[in-house]
PAZAPA-4460 file (N, C-alpha, C; in steps of 0.05 Angstrom, whole numbers, plus 32768, in hexadecimal, padded with zeros to 4 digits):
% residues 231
    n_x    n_y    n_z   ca_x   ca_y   ca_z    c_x    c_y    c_z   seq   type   mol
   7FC9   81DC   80AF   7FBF   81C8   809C   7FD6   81BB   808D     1      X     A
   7FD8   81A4   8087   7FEA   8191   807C   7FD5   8184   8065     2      X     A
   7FE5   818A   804A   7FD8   817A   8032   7FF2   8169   8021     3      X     A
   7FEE   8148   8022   7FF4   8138   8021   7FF8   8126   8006     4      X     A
   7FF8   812C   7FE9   7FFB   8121   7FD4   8008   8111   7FC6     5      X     A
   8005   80F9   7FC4   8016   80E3   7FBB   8008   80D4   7FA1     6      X     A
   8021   80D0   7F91   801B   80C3   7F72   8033   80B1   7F72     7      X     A
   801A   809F   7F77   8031   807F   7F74   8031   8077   7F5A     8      X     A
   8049   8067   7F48   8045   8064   7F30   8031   804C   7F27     9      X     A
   8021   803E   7F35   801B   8025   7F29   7FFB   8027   7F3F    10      X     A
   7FFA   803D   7F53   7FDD   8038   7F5B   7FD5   8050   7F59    11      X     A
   7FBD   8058   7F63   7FB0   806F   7F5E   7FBD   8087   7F6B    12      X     A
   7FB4   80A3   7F68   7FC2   80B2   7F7E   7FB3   80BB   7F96    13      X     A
   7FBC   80C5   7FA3   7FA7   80CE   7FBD   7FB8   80E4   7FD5    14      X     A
   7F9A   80F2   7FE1   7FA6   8108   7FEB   7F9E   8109   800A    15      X     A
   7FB2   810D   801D   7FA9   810A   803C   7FA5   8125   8046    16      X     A
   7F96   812F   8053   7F96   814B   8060   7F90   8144   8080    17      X     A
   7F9F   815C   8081   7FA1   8155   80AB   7F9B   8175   80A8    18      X     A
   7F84   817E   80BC   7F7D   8194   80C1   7F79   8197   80D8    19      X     A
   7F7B   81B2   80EC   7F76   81B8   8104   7F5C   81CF   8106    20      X     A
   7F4A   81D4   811A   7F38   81DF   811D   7F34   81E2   813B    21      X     A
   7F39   81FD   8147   7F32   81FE   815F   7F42   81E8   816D    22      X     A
   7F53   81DC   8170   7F60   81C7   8177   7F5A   81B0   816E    23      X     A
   7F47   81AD   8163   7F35   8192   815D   7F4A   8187   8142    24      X     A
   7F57   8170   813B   7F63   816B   8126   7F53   8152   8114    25      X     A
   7F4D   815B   80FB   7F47   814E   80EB   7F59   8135   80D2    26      X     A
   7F4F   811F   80CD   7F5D   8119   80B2   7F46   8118   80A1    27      X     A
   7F5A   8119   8085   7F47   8119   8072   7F4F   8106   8059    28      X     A
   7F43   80F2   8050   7F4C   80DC   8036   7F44   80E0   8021    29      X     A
   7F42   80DD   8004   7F3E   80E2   7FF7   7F39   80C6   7FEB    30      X     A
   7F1C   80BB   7FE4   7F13   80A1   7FE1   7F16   809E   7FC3    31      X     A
   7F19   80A8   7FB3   7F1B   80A7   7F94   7F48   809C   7F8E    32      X     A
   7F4D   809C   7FB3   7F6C   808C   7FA5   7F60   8072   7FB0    33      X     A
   7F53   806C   7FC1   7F4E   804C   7FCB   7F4F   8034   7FB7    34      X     A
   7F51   8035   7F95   7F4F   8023   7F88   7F58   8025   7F74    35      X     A
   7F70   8007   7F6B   7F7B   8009   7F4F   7F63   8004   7F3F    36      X     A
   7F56   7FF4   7F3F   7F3C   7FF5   7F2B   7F2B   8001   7F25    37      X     A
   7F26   8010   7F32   7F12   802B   7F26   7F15   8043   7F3F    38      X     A
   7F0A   805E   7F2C   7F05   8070   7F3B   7EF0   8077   7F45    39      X     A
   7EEC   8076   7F68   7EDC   8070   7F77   7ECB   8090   7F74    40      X     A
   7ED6   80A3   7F76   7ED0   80BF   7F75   7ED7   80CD   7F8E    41      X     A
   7ED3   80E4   7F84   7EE6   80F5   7F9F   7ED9   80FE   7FB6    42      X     A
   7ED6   80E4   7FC3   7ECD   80E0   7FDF   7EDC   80EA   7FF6    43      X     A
   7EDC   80F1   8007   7EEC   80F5   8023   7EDF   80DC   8034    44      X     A
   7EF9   80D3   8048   7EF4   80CE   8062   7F04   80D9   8077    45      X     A
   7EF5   80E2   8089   7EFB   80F8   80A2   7EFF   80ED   80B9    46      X     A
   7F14   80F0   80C0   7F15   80DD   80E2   7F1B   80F2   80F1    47      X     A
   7F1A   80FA   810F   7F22   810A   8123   7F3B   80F9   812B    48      X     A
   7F54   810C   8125   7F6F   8104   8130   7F73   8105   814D    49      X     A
   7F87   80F0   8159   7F8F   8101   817A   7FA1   8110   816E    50      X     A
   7F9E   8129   8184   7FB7   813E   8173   7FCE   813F   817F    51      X     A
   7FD7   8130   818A   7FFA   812A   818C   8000   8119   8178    52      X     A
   7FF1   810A   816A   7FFE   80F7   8156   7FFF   8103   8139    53      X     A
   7FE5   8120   8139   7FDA   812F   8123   7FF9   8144   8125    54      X     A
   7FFF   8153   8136   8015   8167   813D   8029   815E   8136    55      X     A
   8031   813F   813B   8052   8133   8135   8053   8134   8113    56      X     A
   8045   8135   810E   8044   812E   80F8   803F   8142   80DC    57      X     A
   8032   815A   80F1   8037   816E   80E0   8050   817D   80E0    58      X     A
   8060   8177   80FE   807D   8180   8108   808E   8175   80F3    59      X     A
   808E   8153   80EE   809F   815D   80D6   809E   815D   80C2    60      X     A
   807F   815D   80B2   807D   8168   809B   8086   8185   8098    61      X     A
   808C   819D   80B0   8093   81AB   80AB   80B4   81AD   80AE    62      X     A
   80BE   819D   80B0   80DF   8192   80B3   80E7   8193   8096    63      X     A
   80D1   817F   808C   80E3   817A   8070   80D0   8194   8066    64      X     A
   80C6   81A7   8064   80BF   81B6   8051   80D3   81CD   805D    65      X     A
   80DE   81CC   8070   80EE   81DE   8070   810B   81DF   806E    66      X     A
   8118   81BE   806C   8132   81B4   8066   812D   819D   805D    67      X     A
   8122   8199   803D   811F   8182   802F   8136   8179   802E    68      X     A
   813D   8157   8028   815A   8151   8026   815E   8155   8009    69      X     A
   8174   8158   8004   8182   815C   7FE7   8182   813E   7FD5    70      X     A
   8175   813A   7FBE   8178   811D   7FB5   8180   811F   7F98    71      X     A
   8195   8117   7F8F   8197   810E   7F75   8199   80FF   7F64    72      X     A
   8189   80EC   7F71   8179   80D3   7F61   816E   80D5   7F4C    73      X     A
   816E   80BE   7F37   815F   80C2   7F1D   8146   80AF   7F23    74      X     A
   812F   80B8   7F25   811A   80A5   7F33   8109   80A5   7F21    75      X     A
   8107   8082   7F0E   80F4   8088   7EF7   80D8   807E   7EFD    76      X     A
   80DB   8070   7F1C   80C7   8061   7F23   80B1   806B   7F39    77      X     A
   80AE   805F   7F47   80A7   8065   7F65   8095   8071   7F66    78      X     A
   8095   808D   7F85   807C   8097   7F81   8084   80B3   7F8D    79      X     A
   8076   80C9   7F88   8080   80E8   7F90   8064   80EA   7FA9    80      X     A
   8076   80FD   7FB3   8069   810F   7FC3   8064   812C   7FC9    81      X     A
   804F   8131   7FCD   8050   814E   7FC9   8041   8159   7FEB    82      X     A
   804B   816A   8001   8041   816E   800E   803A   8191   8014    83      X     A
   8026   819C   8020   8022   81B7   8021   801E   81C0   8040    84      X     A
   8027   81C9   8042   8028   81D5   8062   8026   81F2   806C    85      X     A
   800C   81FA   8076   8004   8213   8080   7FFE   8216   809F    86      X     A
   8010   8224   80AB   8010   8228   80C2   8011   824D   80D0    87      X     A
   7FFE   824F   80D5   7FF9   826E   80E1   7FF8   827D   80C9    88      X     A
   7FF0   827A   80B1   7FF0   827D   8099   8001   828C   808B    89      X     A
   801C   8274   8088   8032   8270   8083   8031   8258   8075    90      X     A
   8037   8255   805B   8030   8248   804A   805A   823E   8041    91      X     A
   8051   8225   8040   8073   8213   803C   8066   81F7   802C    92      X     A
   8077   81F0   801A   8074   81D4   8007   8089   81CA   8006    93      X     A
   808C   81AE   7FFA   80A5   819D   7FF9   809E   817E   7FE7    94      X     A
   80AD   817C   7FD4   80AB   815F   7FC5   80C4   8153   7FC4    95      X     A
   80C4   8130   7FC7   80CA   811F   7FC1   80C2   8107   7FBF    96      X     A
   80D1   80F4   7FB4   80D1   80E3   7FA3   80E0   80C9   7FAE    97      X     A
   80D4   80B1   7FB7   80DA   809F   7FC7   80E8   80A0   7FD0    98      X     A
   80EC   80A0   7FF3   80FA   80B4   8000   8110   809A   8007    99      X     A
   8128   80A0   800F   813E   8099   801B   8138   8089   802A   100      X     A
   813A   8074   8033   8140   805E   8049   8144   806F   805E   101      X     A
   813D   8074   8078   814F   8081   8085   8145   809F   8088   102      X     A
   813F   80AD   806C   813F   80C3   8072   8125   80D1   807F   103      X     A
   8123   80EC   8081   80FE   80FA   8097   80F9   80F9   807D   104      X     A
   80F6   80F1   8065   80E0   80F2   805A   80DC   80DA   8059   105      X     A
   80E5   80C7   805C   80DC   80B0   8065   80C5   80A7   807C   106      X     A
   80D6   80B5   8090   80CE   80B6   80AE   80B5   80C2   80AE   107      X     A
   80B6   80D9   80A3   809A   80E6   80A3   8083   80D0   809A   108      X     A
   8088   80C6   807D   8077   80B2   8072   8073   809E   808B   109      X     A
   807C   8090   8095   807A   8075   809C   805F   8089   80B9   110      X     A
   806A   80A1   80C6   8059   8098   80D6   8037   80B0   80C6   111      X     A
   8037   80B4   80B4   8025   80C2   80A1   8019   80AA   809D   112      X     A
   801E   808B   808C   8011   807A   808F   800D   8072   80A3   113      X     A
   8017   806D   80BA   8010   8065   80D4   7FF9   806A   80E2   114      X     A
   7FEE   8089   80DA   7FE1   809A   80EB   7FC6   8097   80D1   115      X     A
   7FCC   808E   80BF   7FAC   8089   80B6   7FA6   806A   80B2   116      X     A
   7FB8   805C   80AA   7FB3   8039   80B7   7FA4   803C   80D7   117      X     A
   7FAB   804F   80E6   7FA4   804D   8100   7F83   8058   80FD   118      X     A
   7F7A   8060   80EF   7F5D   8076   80E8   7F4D   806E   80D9   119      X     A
   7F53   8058   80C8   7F3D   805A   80B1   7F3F   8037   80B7   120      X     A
   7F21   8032   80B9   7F16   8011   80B3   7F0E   8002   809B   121      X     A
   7F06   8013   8089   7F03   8008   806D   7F0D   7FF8   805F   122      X     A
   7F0A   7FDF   805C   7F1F   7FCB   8057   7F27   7FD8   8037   123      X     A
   7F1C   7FE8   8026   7F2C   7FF1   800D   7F3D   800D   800D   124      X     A
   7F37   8015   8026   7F4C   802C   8035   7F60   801D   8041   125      X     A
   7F61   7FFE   804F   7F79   7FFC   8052   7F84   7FE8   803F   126      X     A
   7F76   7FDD   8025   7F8A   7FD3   8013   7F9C   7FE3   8006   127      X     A
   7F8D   8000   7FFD   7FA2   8019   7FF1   7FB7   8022   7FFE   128      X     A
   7FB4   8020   801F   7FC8   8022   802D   7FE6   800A   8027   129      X     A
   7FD0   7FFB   8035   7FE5   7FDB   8028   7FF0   7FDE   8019   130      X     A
   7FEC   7FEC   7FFA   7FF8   7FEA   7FDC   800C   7FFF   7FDE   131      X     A
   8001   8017   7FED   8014   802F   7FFB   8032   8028   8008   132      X     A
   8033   8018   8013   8043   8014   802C   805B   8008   8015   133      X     A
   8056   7FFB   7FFD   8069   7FED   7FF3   807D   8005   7FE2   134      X     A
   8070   8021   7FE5   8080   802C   7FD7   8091   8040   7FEA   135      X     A
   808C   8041   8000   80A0   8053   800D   80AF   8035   8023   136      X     A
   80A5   801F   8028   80BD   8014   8041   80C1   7FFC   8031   137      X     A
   80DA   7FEA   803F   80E4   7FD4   802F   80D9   7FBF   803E   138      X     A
   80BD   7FB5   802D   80B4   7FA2   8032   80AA   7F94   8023   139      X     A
   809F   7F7D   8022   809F   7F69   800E   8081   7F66   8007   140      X     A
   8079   7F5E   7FEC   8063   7F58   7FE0   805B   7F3E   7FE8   141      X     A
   8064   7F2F   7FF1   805B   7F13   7FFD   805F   7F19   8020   142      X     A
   803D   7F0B   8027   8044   7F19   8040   8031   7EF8   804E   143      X     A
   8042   7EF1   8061   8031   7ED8   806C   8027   7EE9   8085   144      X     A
   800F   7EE6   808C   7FF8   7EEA   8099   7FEA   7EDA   80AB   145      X     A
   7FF2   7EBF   80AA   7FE2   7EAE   80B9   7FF3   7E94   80BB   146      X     A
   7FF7   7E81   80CD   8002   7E6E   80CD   7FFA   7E5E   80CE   147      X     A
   7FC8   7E5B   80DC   7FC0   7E41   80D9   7FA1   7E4F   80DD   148      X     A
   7F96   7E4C   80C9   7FA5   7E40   80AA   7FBE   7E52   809B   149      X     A
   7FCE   7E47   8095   7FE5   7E4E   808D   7FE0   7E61   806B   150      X     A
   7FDB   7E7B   806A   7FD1   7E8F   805E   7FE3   7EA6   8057   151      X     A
   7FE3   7EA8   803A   7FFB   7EBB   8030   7FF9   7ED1   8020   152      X     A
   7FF7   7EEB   8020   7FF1   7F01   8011   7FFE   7F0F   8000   153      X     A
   7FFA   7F12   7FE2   8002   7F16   7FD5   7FFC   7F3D   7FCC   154      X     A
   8013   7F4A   7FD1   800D   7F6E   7FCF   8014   7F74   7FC0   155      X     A
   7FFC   7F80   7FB3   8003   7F90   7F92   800E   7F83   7F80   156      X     A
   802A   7F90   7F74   8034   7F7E   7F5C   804A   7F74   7F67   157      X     A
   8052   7F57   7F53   8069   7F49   7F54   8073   7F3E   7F3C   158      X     A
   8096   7F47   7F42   80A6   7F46   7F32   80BA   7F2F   7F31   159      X     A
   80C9   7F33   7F1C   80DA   7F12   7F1D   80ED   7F16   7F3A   160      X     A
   80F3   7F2C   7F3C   8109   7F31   7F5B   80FB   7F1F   7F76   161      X     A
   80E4   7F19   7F6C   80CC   7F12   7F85   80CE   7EF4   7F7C   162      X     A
   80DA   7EF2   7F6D   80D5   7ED2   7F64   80DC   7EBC   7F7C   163      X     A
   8100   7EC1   7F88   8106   7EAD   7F9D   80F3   7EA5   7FB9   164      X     A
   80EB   7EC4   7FB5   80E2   7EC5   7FD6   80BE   7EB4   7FCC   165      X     A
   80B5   7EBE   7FC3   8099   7EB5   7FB2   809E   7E8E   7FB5   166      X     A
   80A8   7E82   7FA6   80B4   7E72   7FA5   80B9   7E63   7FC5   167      X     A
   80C2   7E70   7FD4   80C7   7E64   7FEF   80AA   7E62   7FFA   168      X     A
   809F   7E7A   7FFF   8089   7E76   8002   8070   7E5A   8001   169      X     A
   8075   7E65   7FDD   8061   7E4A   7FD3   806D   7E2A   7FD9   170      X     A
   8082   7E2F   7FE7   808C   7E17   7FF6   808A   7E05   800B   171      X     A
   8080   7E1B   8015   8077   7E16   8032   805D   7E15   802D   172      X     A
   804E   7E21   8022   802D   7E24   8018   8023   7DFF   8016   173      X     A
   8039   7DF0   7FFB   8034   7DDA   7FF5   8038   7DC8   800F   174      X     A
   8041   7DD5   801D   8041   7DBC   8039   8025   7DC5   804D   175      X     A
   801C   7DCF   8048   8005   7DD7   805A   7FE4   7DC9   8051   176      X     A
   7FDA   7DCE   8069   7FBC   7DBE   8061   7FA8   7DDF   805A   177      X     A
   7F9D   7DD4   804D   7F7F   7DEA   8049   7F91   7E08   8048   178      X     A
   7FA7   7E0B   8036   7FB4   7E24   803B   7FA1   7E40   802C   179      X     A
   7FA2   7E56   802F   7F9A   7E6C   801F   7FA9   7E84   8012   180      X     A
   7FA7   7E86   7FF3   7FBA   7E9B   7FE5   7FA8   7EB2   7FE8   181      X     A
   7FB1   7EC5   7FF9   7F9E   7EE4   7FF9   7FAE   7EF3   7FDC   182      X     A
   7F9B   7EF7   7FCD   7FA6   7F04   7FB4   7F87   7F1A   7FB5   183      X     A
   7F7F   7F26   7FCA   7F6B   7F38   7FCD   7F71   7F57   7FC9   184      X     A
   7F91   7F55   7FC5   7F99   7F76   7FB9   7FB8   7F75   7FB5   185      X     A
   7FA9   7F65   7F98   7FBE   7F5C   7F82   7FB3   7F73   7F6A   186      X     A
   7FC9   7F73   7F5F   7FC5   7F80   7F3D   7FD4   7F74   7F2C   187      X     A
   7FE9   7F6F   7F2C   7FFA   7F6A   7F20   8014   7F58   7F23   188      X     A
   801C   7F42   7F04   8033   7F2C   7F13   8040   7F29   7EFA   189      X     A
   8061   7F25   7EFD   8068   7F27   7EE3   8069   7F01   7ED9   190      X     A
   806B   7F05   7EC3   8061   7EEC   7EAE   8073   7ECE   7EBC   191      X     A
   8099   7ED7   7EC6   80A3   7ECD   7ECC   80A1   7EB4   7EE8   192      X     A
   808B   7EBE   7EF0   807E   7EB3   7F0E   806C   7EA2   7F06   193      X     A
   8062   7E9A   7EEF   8049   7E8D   7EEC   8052   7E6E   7EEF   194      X     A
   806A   7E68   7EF5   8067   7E46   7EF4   8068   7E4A   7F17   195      X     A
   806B   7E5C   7F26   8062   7E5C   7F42   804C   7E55   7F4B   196      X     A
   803C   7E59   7F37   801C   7E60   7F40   8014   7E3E   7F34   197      X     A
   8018   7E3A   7F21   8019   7E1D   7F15   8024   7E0A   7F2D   198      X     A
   803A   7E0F   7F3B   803E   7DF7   7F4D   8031   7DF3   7F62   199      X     A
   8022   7E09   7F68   8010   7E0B   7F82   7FF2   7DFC   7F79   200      X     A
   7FEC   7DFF   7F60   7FD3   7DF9   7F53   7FC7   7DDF   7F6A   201      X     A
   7FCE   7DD0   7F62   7FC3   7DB0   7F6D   7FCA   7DAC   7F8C   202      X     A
   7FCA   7DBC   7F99   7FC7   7DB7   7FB9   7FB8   7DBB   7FC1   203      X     A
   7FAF   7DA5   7FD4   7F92   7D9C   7FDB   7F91   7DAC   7FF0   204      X     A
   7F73   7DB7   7FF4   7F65   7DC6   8003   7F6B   7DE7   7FF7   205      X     A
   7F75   7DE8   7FEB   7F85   7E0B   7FE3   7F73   7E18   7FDB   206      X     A
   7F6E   7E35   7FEE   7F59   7E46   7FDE   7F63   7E65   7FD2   207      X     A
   7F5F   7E6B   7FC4   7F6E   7E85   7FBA   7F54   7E9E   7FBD   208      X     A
   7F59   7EB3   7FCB   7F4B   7EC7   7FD0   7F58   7ED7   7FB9   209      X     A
   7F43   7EE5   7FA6   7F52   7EEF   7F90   7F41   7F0C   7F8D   210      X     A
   7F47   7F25   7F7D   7F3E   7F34   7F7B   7F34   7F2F   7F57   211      X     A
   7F2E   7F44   7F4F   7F22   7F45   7F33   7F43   7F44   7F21   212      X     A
   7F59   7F52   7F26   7F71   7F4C   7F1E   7F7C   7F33   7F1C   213      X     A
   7F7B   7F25   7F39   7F81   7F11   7F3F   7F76   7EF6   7F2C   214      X     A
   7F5C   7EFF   7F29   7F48   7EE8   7F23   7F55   7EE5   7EFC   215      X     A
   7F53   7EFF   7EFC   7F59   7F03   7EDC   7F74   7EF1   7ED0   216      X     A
   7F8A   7EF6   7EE0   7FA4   7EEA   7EE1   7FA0   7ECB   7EE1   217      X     A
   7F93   7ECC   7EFF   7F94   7EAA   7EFB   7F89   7E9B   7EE9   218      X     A
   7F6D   7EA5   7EDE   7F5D   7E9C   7EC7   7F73   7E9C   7EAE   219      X     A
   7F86   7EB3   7EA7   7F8F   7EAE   7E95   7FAA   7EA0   7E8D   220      X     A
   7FB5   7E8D   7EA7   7FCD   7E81   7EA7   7FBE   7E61   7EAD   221      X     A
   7F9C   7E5E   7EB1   7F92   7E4B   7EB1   7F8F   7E33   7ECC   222      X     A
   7F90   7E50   7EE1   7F94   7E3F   7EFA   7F79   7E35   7EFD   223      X     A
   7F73   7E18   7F13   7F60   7E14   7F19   7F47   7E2D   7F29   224      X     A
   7F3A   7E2E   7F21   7F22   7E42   7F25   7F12   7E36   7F38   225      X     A
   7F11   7E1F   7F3D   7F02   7E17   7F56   7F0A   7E19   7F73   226      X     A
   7F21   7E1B   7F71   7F39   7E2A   7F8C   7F33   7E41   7F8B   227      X     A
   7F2B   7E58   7F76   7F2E   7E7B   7F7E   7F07   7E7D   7F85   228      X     A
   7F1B   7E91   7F96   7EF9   7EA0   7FA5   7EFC   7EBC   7F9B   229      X     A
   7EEA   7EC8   7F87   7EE9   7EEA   7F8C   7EDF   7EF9   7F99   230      X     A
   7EF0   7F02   7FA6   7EE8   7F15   7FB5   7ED8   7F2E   7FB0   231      X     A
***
């Protein structure tokens, strides 16, 4: 059995369990992390794993619980992990804390999200994922998605560091017909970005897919409201 705990600083927390039975391998989600906006309650969703993908994965969760890397980072941000590992009932644990570029606790993560992006259909199981992914790999909160209609997604929060690339974006946005801003698992944007969102305002055909965050923001920097759709 592998138990899986992660506390990200800015979304909810949540816990993965991979269990075996008679060979049969199970996952298990914990539906009360699925949402920055409220707590859904402590639901499970259960998928039947293939178990070569369930095994790799418990292989090296038991790597790092048995030669965690050494880190002496001062980490005020981010997000921890806590994993538990019982095997022939032989009990081993291991925590860290946004793992290394590079390093198996990294590696572990990427294919740990891999292997439940691959299992779960719930489109609010895979926004939490989505919001997930930004804290263990180096990838970006602006994510273009579509080229026609030419459609751009905005992940979780954004900061002034996000400003240039944001900015390019909404650059290419203004040259497009009937374009769309996915802001459907947005929370958060810092104050410094708001004449971004202002230059995009008045382009014709523009529709903004917005969440309850989203909607709130734009309402309160006074964007046109006849462009946002809530979702």
């Amino acid at each position: 059995m592998l138990k899986v705990a992660i506390w990200p600083s800015h979304i909810n927390t949540s816990l993965f369990e991979i269990k075996e039975d008679k060979g049969d391998w199970t996952l298990l989600f914990t539906k009360e992390a699925y949402s920055h906006f409220k707590d859904s309650g402590n639901i499970w969703i259960k998928k039947q794993l293939d178990s070569v993908a369930a095994k790799k994965i418990v292989s090296k969760a038991r790597e790092i619980a048995i030669d965690p890397q050494s880190d002496s980072r001062v980490i005020l941000d981010g997000v921890s992990v806590n994993l538990r590992l019982k095997i022939d009932n032989k009990e081993s644990s291991a925590e860290f804390r946004s793992p290394i570029s590079g390093s198996k606790e990294q590696d572990f993560m990427c294919d740990l999200i891999g292997l439940v992006k691959r299992n779960i259909e719930a489109l609010e199981s895979q926004n939490y994922i989505e919001l997930l992914e930004q804290y263990f790999f180096d990838v970006s909160p602006i994510k273009e998605i579509n080229k026609n209609p030419y459609r751009i997604k905005l992940i979780g929060g954004l900061t002034i560091s996000d400003k240039e690339e944001l900015t390019s974006k909404f650059e290419t946005l203004l040259s497009k017909k009937n374009p769309i801003l996915d802001m459907t698992n947005f929370y958060s944007i810092g104050r410094a970005l708001n004449e971004c969102f202002i230059a995009i305002e008045k382009v014709e055909g523009l529709t903004v897919l917005a969440n309850e965050s989203a909607f709130s923001y734009l309402k309160e920097i006074d964007f046109d409201s006849s462009k946002v759709s809530i979702q």
